[in-house]
N, C-alpha and C positions, 0 to 999 in steps of 0.2 A: 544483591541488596533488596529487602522485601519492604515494599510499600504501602502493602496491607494496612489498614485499620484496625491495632487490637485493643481490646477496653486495657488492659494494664498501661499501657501506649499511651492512650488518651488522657488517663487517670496525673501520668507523671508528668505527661506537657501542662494538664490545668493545674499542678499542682505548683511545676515552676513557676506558671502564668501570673497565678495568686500570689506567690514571693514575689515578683517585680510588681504586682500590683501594692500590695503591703508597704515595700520600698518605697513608689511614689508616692502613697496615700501619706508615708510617716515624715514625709520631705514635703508636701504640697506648702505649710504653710510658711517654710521659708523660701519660696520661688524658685524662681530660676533664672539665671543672670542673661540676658539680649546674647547676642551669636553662638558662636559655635562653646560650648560647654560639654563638661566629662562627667560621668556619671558612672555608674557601677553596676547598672544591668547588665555587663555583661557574663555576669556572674550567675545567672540565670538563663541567659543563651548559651553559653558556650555547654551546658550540659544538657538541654536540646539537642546541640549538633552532634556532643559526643554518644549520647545513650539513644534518641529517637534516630530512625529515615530520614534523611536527608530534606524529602518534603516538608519536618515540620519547623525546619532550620528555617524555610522561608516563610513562612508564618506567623514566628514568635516575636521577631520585631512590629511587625505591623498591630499585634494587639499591645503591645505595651504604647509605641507612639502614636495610638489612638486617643490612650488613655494619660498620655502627657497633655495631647491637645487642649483634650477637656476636661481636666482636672486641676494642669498646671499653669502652661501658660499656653496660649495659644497664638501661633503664628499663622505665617504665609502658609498655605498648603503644601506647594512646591518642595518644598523642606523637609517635612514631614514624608512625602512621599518618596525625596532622597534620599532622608537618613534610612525610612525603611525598607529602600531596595538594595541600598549599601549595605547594609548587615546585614540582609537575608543571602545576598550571593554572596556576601563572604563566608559566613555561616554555614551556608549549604555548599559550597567548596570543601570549609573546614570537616563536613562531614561526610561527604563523600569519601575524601583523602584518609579520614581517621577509618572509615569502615571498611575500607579497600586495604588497608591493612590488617584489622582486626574484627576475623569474620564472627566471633561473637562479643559485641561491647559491654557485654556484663563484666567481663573477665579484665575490666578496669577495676574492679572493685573490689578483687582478689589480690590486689597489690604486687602483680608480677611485672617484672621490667620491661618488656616490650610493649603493652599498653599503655602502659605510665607514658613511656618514650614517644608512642607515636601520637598521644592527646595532646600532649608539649609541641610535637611537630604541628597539629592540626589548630593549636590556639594561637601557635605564632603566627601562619598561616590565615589564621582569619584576620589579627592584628592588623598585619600587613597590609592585605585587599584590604580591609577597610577603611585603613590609615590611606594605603592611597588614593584608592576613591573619593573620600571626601579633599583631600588634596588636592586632584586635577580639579575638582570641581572649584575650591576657593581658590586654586589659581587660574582658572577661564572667569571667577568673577572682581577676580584683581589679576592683569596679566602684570603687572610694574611688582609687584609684589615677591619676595625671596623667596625661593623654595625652601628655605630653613625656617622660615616663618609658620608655614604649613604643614611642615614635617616634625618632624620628631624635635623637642631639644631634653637637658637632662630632666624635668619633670612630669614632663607626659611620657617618657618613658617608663620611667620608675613608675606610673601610673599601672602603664600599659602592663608591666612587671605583676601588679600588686592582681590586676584582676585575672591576668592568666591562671594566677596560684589561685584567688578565689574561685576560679568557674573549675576548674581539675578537682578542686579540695570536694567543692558540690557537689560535684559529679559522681566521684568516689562512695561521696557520704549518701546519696540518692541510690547507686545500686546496690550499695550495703542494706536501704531499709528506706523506704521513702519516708516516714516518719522523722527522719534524723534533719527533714529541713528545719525542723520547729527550733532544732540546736541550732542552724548556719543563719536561719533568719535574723536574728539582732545583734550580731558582731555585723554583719553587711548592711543592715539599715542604720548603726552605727557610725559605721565606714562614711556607708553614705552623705551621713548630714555632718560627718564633719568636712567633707569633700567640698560638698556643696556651701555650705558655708564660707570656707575659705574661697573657694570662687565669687562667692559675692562680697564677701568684702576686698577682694581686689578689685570687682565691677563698680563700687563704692570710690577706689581712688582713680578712677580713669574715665578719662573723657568717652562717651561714649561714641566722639565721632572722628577720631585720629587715632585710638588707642593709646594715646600719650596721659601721662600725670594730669590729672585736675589741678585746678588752682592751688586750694587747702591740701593736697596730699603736695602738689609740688613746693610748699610753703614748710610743711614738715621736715621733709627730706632736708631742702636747704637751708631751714634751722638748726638741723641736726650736723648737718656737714660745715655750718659757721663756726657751731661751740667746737668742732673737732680741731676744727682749721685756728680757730684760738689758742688751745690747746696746747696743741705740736706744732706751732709757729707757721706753717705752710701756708704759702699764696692758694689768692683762690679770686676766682674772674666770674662774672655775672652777666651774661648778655639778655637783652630784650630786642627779639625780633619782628619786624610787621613784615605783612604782606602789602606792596602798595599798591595803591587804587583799586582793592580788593573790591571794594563797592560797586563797583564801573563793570567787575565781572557777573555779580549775581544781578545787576538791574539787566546787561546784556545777552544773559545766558540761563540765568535759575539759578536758584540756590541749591537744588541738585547736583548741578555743575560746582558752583562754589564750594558743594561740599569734597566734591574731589578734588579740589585744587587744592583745599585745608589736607588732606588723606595723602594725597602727593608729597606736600611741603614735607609733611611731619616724616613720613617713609623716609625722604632725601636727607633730614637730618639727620634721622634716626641712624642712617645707613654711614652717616659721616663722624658720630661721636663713638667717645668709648662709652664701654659698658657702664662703667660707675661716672660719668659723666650725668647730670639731673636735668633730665629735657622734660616742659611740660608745657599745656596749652594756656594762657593766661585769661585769655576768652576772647570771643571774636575771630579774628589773624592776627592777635597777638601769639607769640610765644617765649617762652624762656630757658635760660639754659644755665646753668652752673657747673663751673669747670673748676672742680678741685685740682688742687697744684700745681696751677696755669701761673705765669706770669701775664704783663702784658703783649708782649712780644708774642707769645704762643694762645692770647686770645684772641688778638689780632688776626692771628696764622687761622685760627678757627671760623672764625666771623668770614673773613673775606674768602673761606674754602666754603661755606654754604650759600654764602652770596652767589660766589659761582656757578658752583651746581644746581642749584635751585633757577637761575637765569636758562640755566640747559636743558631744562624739566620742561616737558611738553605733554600737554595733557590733551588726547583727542577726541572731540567732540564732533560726530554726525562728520562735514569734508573739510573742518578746520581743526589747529593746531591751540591750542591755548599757554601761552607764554606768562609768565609772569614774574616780579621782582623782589627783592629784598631789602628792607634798610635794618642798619640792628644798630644799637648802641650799645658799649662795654665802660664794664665799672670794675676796678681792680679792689681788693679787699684790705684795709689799712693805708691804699691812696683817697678812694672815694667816698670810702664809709668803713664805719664796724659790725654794721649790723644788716641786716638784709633788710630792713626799711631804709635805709640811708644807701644801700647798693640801690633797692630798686629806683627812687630818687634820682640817685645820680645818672645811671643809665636808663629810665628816660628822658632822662634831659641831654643825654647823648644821642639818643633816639630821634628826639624832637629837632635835635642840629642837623642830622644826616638827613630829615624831610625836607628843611627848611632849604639845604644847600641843595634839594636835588633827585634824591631819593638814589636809592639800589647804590648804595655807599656803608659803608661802618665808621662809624665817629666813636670820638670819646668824650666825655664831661667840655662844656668850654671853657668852664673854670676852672683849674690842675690847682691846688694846694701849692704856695712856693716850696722850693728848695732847703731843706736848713740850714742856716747859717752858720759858717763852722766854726767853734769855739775860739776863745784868743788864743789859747796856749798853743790849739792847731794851725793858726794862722802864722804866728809866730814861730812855730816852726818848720 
């Protein structure tokens, strides 16, 4: 493998460089959503790794996440310096691997099946190392945290899917004719801002400090899940949960701490509802939850299963353990109310009972609706 400097060489790294600069330049003025975010440079890298040396694989991130810095948003350094050592030794893996099989890389561009074969080899490959890299990394900065959380689920796959085929198609279309980026650049800054887009308005309905529903986005959902639950007759259960003497922790410890004991809670929920289950943060250490098709029997069964768990949830700070409690009130759908103003209503004032009695309890309404009275003709017979 030659790692010479030739001007063709050079010409085709600044010319990918300028595509991902292009990219950001035409996405800068819809930002960029706070943690970890997807993006589509790799569309631009991966034909780096495939057509230059191996050397310039590690280089081509560190000019583009320069150029996020300061032109997009700007973070912790730290980050920066992460994501760009993470994709340059994936990168430069990917191309080692790819040119160890394919002693000339032009011959990608020729459309014969063993280069095809082994670029697919070398993109999965960088995929991979990269995926995992940033992986250990968000799991040493949350060890409580799921490995399936940080790993793949079906959409960042199919992500991961979309830019494979973009960086091979580049690649291709690069050793055919370097001109031919001028065609690949605006389907992928395309791509891009619809990408980024849809990422930000999912950072729009989410708390940005538990990952869970916002208020207004968790008010949505469970207006839309009330008119459903109207509808097609189905029960449906409402809880409102605190955290108690949540105050007593951040005068004691920080609100730094309190924010990990909110990031805690919400995880331990998270980890205990279903999927179509509507858990959101209501603000403060409040929280809420909406349980389509739940009776009350079975929100009870839910309520005192996160009470639980959450009382076993230890959060370690410096040489101590940080414990803390639950109280939650539940509202059934057609006993407590018909509307989710009238649920929330009702379960806090089941809420407000479990404090009053005590706390790390789950209450119901103290008022219950009577019984109905049953007819004469039932009576009589």
């Amino acid at each position: 493998m030659n790692t010479a400097f030739r001007w063709h060489e050079l010409a085709m790294f600044g010319a990918l460089m300028a595509c991902g600069a292009v990219c950001i330049e035409a996405t800068r003025r819809l930002g960029m959503p706070a943690g970890v975010s997807r993006d589509l440079l790799s569309a631009w890298w991966l034909p780096v790794a495939l057509l230059l040396p191996p050397l310039y694989a590690l280089f081509a991130p560190i000019v583009l996440q320069v150029l996020l810095q300061v032109r997009v948003r700007a973070t912790v350094l730290y980050r920066r310096v992460f994501s760009s050592a993470a994709i340059g030794l994936a990168g430069c893996t990917a191309s080692v691997t790819f040119h160890w099989f394919v002693e000339d890389p032009w011959a990608l561009s020729r459309g014969s099946g063993p280069p095809i074969f082994y670029a697919v080899v070398a993109a999965v490959l960088f995929t991979l190392l990269n995926t995992a890299l940033i992986a250990i990394a968000a799991h040493m900065a949350d060890p409580d945290g799921a490995w399936r959380e940080v790993l793949w689920d079906r959409e960042s796959l199919l992500l991961d899917i979309v830019e494979l085929c973009l960086g091979i198609t580049v690649s291709i279309g690069c050793g055919l004719n370097l001109a031919l980026l001028i065609l690949a650049l605006p389907p992928v800054v395309l791509l891009q801002r619809s990408l980024l887009h849809a990422q930000l308005q999912a950072a729009a309905r989410t708390d940005a400090k538990t990952g869970l529903l916002n208020a207004a986005a968790w008010q949505r959902e469970a207006d839309t899940e009330i008119v459903r639950a109207r509808r097609t007759g189905d029960t449906l259960a409402l809880l409102i949960i605190d955290i108690d003497h949540f105050k007593r922790v951040n005068d004691a410890y920080g609100h730094l701490v309190g924010d990990q004991v909110l990031v805690g809670v919400a995880s331990t929920m998270r980890g205990q509802l279903r999927d179509y289950d509507v858990l959101g943060r209501f603000g403060g250490e409040e929280f809420v939850v909406l349980l389509p098709g739940a009776d009350m029997r079975e929100a009870r069964q839910v309520a005192e299963r996160l009470r639980i768990r959450i009382s076993h949830m230890a959060i370690p700070v410096d040489d101590t353990l940080i414990r803390v409690t639950i109280s939650a009130g539940v509202a059934l759908m057609s006993v407590h109310g018909d509307d989710l103003i009238d649920l929330l209503a009702a379960a806090d004032l089941a809420l407000y009972r479990a404090k009053e009695l005590g706390r790390d309890r789950v209450c119901l309404p103290a008022v219950q609706p009577p019984p109905q009275r049953p007819l004469a003709s039932d009576a009589d017979s």
